[in-house]
C-alpha positions in Angstrom: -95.0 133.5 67.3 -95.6 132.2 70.6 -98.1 129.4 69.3 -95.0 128.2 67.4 -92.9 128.1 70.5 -95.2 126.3 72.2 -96.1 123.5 69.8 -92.2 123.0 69.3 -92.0 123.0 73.0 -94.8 120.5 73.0 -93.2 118.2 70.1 -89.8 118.2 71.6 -91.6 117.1 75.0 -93.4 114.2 73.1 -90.5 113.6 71.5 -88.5 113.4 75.3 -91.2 111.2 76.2 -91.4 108.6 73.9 -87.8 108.1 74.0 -87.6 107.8 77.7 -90.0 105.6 77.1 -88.7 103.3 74.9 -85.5 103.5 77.0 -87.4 101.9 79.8 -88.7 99.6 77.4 -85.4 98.2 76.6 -84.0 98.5 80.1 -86.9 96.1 81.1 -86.4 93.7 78.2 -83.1 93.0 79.1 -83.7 92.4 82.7 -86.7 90.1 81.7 -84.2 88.4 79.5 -81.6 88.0 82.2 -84.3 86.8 84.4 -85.3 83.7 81.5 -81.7 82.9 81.3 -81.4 82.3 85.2 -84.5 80.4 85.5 -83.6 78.6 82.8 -80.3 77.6 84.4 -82.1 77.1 87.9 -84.2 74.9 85.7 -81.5 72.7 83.9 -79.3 72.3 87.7 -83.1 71.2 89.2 -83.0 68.5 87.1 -79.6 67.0 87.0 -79.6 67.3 90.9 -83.1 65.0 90.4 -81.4 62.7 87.8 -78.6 62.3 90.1 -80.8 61.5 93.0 -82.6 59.3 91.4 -79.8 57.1 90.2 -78.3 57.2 94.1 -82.0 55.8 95.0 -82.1 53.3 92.9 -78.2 52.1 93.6 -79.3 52.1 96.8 -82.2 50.2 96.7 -80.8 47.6 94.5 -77.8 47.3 97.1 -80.9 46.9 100.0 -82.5 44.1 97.9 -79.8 42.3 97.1 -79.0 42.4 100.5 -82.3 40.8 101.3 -81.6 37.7 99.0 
């Protein structure tokens, strides 16, 4: 009887386990996730900031060598 008891025990703990586990799992998926979606933002503002930029240098520089003519 106490064999029984102990591999129930023991199944109910794997049991606990693998569920905690696969908890954790999740928990990090969705923070990984969370994390793409930022950089990805970060990403997309990095290069509209650069676009932008760019198009002030060239106004800029077109404003310089017309200046120069």
């Amino acid at each position: 009887m106490a064999f029984i008891i102990k591999a129930i025990g023991g199944i109910t703990a794997l049991i606990l386990l693998v569920v905690t586990l696969l908890g954790s799992l999740i928990t990090l998926g969705g923070f990984l996730l969370a994390a793409i979606k930022v950089l990805i933002v970060v990403i997309f503002l990095a290069v509209v900031i650069l676009i932008g930029f760019s198009i002030f240098r060239d106004r800029s520089r077109r404003r310089r060598d017309t200046a120069d003519i």
